[in-house]
N, C-alpha and C positions, 0 to 999 in steps of 0.2 A: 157343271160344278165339280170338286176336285173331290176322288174319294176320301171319303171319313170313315176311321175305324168303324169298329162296333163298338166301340167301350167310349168313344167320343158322340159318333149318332145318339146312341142311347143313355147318354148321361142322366139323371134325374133333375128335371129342374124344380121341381116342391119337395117339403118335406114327405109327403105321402109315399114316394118314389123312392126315399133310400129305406134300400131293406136290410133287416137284420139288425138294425139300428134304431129301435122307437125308444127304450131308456134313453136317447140323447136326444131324438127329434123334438118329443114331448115337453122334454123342459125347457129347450129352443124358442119354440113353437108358445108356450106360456111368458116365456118370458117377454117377446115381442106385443103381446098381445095385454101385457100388465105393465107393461113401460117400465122394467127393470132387468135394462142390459147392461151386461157390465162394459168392463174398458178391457180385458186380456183374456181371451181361451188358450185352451193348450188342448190339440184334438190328440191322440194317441190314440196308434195300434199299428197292426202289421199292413203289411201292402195290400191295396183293390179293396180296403171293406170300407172307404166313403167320407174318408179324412177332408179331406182337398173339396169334392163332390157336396159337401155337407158345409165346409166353409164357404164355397160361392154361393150357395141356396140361400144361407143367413146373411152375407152382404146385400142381395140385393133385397129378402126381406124388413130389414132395418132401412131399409129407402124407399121401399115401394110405397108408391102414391094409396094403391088400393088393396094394400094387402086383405087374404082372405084365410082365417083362421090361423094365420101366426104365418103363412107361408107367400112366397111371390105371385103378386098375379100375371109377369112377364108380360104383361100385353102396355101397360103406362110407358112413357116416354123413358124414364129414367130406368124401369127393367131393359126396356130395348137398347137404351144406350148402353147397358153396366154389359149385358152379353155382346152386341157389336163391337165394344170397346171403345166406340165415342164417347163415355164420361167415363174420364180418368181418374175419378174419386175412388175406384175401388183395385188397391192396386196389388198384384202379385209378385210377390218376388222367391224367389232359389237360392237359398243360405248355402248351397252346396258349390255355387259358382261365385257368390255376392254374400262371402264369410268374413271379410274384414274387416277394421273398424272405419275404416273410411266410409264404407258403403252403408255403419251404423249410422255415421253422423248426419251422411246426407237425408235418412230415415229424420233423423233429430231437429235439422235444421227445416226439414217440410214439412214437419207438423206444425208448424208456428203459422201456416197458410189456413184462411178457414176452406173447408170444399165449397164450392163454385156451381154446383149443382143437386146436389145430393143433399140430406143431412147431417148422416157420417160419411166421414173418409175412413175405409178398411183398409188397413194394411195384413195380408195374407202372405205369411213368410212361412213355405215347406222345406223341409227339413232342418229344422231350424238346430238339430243338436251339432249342424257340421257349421255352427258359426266357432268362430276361435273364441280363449279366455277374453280378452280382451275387446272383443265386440259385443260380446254379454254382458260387459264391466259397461261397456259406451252404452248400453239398451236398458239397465236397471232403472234409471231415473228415468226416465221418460216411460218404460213399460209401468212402473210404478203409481205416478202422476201425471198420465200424458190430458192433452185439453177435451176440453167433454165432448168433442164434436170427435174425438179418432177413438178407431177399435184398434183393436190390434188381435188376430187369429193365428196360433202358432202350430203349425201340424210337424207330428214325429213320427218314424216307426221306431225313433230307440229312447224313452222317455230317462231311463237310465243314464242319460247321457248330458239330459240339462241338470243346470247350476240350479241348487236347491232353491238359492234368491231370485231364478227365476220362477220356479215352480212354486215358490210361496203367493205371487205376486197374481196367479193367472186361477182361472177357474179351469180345471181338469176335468175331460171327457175322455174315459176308453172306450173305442170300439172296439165291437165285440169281431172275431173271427164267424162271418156266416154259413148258417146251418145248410145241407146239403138240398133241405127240402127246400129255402128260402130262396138258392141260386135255381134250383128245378122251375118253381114258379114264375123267378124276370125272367128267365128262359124260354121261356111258352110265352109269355106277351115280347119278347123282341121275334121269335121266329114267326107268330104270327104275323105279328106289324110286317116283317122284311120276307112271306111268301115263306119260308122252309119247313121242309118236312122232317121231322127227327122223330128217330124210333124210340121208346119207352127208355130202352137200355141205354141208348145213346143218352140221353138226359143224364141216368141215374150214372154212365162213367165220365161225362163232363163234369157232375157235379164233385164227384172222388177227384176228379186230377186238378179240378180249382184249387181245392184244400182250403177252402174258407176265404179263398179270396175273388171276388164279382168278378175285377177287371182280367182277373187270370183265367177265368172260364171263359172270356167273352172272346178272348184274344186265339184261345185254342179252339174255339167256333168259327172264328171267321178263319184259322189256319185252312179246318176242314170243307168247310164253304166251298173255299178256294181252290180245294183237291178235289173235291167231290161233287159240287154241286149243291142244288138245294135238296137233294133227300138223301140223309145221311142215318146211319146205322151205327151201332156199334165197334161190327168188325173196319168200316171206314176209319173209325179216328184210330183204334190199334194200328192198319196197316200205314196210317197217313204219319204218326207221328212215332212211329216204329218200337211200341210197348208189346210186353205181352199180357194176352189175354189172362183172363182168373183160369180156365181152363189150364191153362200148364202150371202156373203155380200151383194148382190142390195135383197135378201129373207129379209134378217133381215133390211137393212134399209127401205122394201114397207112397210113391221109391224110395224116399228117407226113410222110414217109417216100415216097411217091408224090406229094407236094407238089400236092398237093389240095383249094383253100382251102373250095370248097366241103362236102366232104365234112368237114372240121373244123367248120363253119358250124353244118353239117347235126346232127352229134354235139350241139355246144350247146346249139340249139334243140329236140331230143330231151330231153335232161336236163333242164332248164327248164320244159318241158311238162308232165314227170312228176313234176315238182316237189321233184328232186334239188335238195342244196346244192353249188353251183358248188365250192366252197371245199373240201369233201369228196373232191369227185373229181378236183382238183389235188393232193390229198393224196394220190391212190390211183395217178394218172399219177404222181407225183414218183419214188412206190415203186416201180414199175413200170419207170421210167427205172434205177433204183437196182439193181433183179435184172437187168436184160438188162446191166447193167455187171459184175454178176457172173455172168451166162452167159458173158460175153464175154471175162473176166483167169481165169477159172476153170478146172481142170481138171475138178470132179467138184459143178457147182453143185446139185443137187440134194439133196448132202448137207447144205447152206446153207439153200437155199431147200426154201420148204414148200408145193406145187403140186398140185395134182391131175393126174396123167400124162398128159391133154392137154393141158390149161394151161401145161404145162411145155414140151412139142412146140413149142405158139404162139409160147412167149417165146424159145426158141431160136433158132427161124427168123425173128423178130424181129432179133434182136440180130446177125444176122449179116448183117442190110440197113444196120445204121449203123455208122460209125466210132466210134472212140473219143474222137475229138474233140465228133462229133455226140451222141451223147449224156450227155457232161458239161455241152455247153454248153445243150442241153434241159435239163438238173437246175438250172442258174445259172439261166437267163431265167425257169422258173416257178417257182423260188423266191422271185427279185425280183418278179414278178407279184405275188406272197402277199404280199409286204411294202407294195407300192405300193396294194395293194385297203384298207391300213385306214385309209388319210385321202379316201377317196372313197366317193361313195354308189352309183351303180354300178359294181361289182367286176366285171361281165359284158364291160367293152369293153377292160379291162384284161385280163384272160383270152385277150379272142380275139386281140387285138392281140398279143400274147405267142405265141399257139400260130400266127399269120398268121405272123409272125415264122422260126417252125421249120419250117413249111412253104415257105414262100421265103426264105432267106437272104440272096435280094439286095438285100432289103430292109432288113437289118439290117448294121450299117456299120462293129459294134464288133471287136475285136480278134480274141475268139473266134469271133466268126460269120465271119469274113474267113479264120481257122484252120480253119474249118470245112470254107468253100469249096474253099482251098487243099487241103485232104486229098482234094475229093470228085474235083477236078482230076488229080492225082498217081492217083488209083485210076483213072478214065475213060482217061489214057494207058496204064496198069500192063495196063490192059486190053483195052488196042485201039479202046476208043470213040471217040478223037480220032486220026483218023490225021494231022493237018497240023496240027508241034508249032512249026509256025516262028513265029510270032507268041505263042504261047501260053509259050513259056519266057522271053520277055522280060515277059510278060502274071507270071507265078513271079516271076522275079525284083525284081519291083517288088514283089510282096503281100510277097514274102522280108523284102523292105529295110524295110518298114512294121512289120512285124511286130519285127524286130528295134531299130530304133531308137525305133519307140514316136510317129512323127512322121509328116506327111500327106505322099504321092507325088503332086508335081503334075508337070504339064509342065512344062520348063526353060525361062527367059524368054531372049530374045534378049540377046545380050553388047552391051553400049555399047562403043561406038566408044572412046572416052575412057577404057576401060581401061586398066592398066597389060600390055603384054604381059607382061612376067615373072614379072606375081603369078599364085599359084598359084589356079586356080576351085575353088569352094567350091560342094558340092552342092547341087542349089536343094530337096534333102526337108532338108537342115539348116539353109538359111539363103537367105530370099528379100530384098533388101535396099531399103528405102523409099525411093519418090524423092526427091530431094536438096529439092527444093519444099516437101515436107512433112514434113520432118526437123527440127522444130521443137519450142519446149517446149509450144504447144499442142496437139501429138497427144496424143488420149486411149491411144496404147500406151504414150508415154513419163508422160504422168503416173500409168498401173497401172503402170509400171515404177518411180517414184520410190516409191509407196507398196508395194512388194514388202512390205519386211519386217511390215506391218501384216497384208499379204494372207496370204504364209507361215505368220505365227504362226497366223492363223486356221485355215488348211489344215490345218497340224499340230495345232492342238488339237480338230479336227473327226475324224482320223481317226490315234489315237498310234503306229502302226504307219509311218506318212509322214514322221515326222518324222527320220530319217536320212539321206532324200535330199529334203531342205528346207530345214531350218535355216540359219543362216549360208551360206546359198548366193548365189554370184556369179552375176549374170545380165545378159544383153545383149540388144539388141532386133531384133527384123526386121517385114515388114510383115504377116506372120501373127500376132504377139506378141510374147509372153515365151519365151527359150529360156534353160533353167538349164544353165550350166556346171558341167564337174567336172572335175579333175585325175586324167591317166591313174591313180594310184598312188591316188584313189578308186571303183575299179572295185566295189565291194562297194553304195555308194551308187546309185552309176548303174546297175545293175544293178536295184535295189528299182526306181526309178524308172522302169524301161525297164519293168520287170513291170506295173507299180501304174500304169501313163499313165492309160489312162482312167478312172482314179478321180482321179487328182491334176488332170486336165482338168475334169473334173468341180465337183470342190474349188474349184480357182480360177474356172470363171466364178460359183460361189455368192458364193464371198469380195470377187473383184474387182465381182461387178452387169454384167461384159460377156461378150461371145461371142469373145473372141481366145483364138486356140491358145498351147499351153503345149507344147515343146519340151524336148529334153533331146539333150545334144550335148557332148565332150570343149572343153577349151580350145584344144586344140592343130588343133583339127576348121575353125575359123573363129577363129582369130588374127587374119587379114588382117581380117574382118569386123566387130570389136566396133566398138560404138556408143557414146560418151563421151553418155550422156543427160542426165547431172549438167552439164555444158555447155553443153547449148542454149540459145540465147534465146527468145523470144516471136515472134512473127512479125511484128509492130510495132516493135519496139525494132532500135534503129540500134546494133548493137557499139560502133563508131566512137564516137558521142558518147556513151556512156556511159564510155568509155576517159577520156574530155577531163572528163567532168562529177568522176570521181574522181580524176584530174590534179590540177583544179581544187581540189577538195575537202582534196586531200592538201597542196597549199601553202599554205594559209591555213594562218598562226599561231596555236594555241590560246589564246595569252598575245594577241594582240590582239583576238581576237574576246572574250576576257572583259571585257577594257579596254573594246572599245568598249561593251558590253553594261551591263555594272557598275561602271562610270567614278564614279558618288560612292559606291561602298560602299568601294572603295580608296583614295580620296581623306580621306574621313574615318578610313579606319584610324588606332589611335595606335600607332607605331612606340615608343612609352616601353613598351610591354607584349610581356611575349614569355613562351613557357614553360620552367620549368627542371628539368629533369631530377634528383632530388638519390637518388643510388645507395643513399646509408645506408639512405635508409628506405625505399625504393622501391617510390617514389610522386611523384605531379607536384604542383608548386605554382607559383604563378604569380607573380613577384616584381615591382615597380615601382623604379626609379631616377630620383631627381627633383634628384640632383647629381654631381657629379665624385668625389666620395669616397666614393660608395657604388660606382659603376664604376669603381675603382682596386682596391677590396676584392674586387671579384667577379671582376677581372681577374689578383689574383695568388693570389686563391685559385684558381683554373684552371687556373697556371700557362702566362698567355698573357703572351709579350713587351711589354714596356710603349711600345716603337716599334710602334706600329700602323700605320701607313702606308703601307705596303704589303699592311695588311689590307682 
């Protein structure tokens, strides 16, 4: 006989058998058993947790000869035929390959057959959200009112994806994603049945890299089978399917955490050796990050998380060396890692640069690592580690003011003399102001500042969450850049914008091609300050004689300058031609007078005085 998976050997063939799943079996299972089956299911959920598995159980229970307690006794003629596949009554079909409406009709036109063996005829159509508009249009009437002898069983993993008039039409069952203990237990009865010996641990990290799905734990058991033999351990499926262990992960997160570059280093080049995928074990740090956040808001995380009771020791007293700051903004930085490894060919300098990153924060400049610091600060006084806070709360209160305005803390420049005393100073983290020399329309801030609205639009259709504190927005210049205004009674904008800075920073130097800061700042903040850039001149160009040159321009006469220009096409005009307007029919015609009695007639038919003289 020809090898068969493990996830096919072992398939459930009763209800008793699919686990994780008894809010579905149960009502299943009742319902067979009270003779109120419907005519359409719709089974949803994610992959391996018993869609498919759970549709064949209930076809051949709605036929079986001897059913026992709601479920197949597989052994009567018609169970053995519906698994051999000798009665065609129950039939399966792949919407994924047989999405058309053609392949709907043929559905439509063979239910008009009664089945031939069976009771009902099941139709079992997976993944049925990859049918087209129009084979959902061809399947409403029939899925609707189809004849009392057909089912019809529709399985999804993207339920999101069916037509509401199908989803009205069908009885809806989710499955649920299976618990780690539920996959540990068909675990132990298939390794029994099939002779293997699997270690404790070996279970409980099948059961972690399933991730809630049966056929995905089954499939990376027969992987290691395959590699290993029948007695497998732990360290067997790490080196078979080339993950790393929890062992480096809690190694490389003590070196974050003891800001350690080398011992991060150290981790890398370990992994790499061994011929782990970097990618992998970003995946398994991420997760990692993700539980000690919930050791850390948790009262009772164990009943969440799934650990082995030292493992779980580890991650606690993990989670109680970082902030909360600190390890959300770990989960941000190597998730962007993962995103910034797929336009590059080595993923390995991104990785470390990312994880140097979390272990010195002073190297990282952005908003959150700045919040980070700030916390780690407030904890070292909280705790006595800084005794001399005289420099250090002015050291606060700057990171405070960055944080909140979303804008760069520099030193404050020396006041010019030639200030106004009585104008009010304007902070120099809101508004540093360009010297007067080079306040011209050739600076490149004023001409990204003329082209804002090209630059904006781009921002906002780069990232549509941006555009509430972008759009039509007023803006003025300083020698950092662009600073967007906003009117106090737009607090809700400027707030996005205050959040979102270094993204919309980000934004604009893509959009603008330069490296000038992008600001955010009230109007009433720098009133004194605005920049009229729509104003300036060139740095060549004299005001003055361009004042004179359009002086100049504006007193010439239109009427002379065409005279002089067009002196014989006036000349030759014939002044006997003119046009007449005539209202009756209205329309223009163009009339000629070549005497006195033709202009007599046209004059009192006009009702124009016959003393002209004064015309």
């Amino acid at each position: 006989m020809a090898h068969q998976a493990i996830y096919r050997k072992w398939r459930p063939m009763v209800f008793e058998d699919i686990i994780g799943q008894g809010h579905i079996t149960r009502t299943l299972e009742n319902q067979i058993l009270n003779g109120k089956i419907g005519h359409a299911y719709l089974f949803c959920g994610t992959r391996g947790t018993g869609k498919t598995t759970c549709a064949k159980v209930f076809s051949r229970a709605v036929n079986c000869l001897n059913p026992q307690n709601g479920s197949p006794c597989n052994e009567c003629d018609v169970c053995k035929g519906i698994i051999d596949g000798s009665i065609l009554d129950v039939k399966e079909i792949d919407a994924a390959s047989n999405n058309g409406v053609d392949n709907i009709r043929e559905i439509r036109d063979d239910v008009r057959y009664v089945s031939t063996n069976t009771k009902y005829t099941v139709y079992i159509i997976d993944e049925v959200h990859m049918l087209s508009s129009g084979a959902f249009n061809a399947l409403l009437k029939t899925l609707e009112e189809p004849p009392e002898y057909v089912i019809f069983i529709l399985a999804t993993t993207e339920a999101h994806k069916v037509p509401q008039t199908i989803l009205s039409r069908c009885q809806r069952f989710d499955f649920k994603r299976i618990k780690p203990s539920d996959i540990i237990l068909r675990m132990k009865e298939i390794a029994h049945g099939d002779g293997l010996t699997i270690s404790d641990d070996a279970y409980d990290l099948l059961a972690r890299l399933a991730d809630g799905s049966m056929r995905d734990g089954l499939s990376i058991l027969e992987r290691v089978v395959s590699a290993c033999g029948n007695e497998i351990t732990a360290k067997d499926i790490t080196d078979t399917l080339g993950i790393s262990a929890t062992e480096s992960v809690f190694n490389i997160t003590n070196s974050i955490i003891d800001g350690d570059i080398n011992g991060v280093i150290s981790v890398i080049d370990t992994l790499l050796s061994d011929g782990k995928d970097l990618r992998v074990f970003i995946d398994s740090l991420i997760k990692n990050f993700r539980d000690m956040l919930i050791c850390k808001v948790s009262d009772n995380p164990g009943a969440i998380l799934d650990y082995a009771p030292e493992d779980m020791v580890k991650l606690n007293a993990l989670s109680q060396k970082l902030s909360f700051e600190k390890i959300s903004h770990a989960a941000a930085v190597l998730s962007d890692a993962q995103a910034d490894t797929k336009w590059v060919k080595s993923p390995r300098i991104i990785y470390e640069l990312a994880l140097i990153k979390l272990a010195k924060p002073e190297f990282d400049d952005s908003t959150s690592a700045v919040l980070d610091r700030l916390t780690s600060l407030e904890n070292k006084v909280a705790n006595g580690a800084v005794t001399d806070t005289s420099s250090l709360s002015d050291r606060i209160k700057r990171i405070e003011d960055k944080i909140k305005n979303g804008v760069k803390v520099s030193a404050p420049e020396p006041k010019k003399e030639e200030a106004k005393k009585d104008k009010p100073a304007t902070s120099v983290r809101l508004y540093r102001p360009i010297p007067e020399y080079e306040l011209t329309a050739d600076n490149p801030i004023v001409k990204a500042a003329k082209n804002w609205n090209n630059i904006s639009r781009t921002m906002a259709n780069s990232a549509a969450y941006l555009k509430p504190c972008l759009m039509n927005r007023a803006i003025t210049i300083d020698a950092d850049g662009i600073i967007m205004l906003y009117k106090r009674a737009e607090k809700g904008a400027h707030d996005i914008g205050v959040s979102f800075i270094d993204r919309l920073r980000q934004a604009f130097k893509r959009a603008s091609g330069t490296d000038f800061n992008l600001k955010i700042a009230y109007e009433d903040e720098i009133q004194e300050d605005l920049v009229d850039f729509w104003a300036l001149t060139s740095s060549g160009a004299n005001p003055e004689n361009e004042n004179d040159s359009n002086n100049s321009a504006v007193s010439v006469d239109p009427l002379e300058n065409l005279i002089e220009n067009f002196g014989e096409i006036i000349e030759d005009a014939d002044e006997s031609e003119f046009i007449e307007y005539d209202s009756s029919r209205d329309a223009f015609s163009q009339s000629s007078f070549d005497d006195d009695e033709d202009r007599e007639e046209f004059l009192e038919g006009n009702e124009i005085p016959e003393d002209d003289e004064n015309i």
